[in-house]
N, C-alpha and C positions, 0 to 999 in steps of 0.2 A: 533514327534513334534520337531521345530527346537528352539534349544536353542536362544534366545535374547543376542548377544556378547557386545553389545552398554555398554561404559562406561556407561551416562545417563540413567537416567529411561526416555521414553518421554509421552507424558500426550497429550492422543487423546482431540481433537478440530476441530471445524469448526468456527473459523473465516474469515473476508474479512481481505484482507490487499493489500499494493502495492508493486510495486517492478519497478525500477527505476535505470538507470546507466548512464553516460556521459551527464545529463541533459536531458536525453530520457523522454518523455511522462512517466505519471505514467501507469503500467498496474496491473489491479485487478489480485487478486489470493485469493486462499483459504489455511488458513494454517489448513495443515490435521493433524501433530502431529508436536509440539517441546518439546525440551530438553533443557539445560543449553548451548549447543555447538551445536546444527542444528537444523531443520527442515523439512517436506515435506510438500510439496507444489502441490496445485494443480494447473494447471494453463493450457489456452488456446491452446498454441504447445509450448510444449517444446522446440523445436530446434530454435526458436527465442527468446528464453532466454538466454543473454552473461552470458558468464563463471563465471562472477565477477562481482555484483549487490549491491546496498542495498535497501534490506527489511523494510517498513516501515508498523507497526503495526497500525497506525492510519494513517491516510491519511494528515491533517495539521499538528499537535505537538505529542510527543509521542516516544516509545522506536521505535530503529531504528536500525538495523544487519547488517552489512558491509560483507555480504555472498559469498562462494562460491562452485560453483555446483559439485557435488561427484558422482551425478549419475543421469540418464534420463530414463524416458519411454515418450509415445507420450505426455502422458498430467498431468504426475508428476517426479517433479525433486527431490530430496537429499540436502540438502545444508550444510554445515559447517559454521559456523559461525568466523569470520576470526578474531574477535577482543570484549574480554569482552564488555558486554550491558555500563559498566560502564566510559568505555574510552571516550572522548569528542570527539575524530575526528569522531566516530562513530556517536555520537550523536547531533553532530551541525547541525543548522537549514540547509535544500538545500535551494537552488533559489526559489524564488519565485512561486508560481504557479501560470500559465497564467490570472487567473479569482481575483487572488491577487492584480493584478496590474493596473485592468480596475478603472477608476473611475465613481463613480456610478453619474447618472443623477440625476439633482437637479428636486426635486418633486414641482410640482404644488401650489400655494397656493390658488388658486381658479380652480373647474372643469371648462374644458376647455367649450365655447359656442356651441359647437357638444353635449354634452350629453343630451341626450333625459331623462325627469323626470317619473318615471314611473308611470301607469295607477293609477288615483285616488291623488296625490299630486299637489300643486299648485304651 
């Protein structure tokens, strides 16, 4: 059996998270095991994942890893984490998400004269 070299203990999991770079679309992944200084990750193809990302543990607000990748197979990467959870550049909010910035439709204050009353009401 092969010894574990890893400074870290890492602590197996299955959560969702996202991962996100140059203002790219958020894409889902799975975090398969972290530590104090990386990750694995599961995720769609590998080889469309850039070098250098961050990791976002919740999807609006939340901790958030300024990563970079150490190693690949087809559909899990390695990561490093490039800069303590606690540092701010790491952790300042991103840009908006697209569905952040729609404004929502002002609601009806009467149903519209189309709705049909259903069977048995007057």
């Amino acid at each position: 059996m092969l010894k574990d070299k890893r400074k870290n203990t890492r602590k197996a999991l299955r959560h969702t998270a996202w991962l996100t770079a140059d203002n790219s679309p958020l894409h889902g992944c799975v975090v398969a095991d972290i530590s104090d200084t990386g990750a694995k990750l599961d995720v769609e193809n590998a080889e469309n994942v850039p070098e250098k990302f961050v990791l976002l543990l919740a999807k609006r607000t939340g901790p958030r890893r300024l990563c970079r990748v150490v190693w690949r197979t087809e559909h899990q990467i390695g990561v490093h984490f490039e800069k303590p959870a606690a540092t701010p550049a790491v952790c300042a909010p991103l840009a908006p998400l697209p569905y952040e910035e729609m404004e929502a439709e002002p609601v009806p204050e009467t149903a519209p004269e189309s709705v049909i009353e259903p069977a048995g009401h007057v």
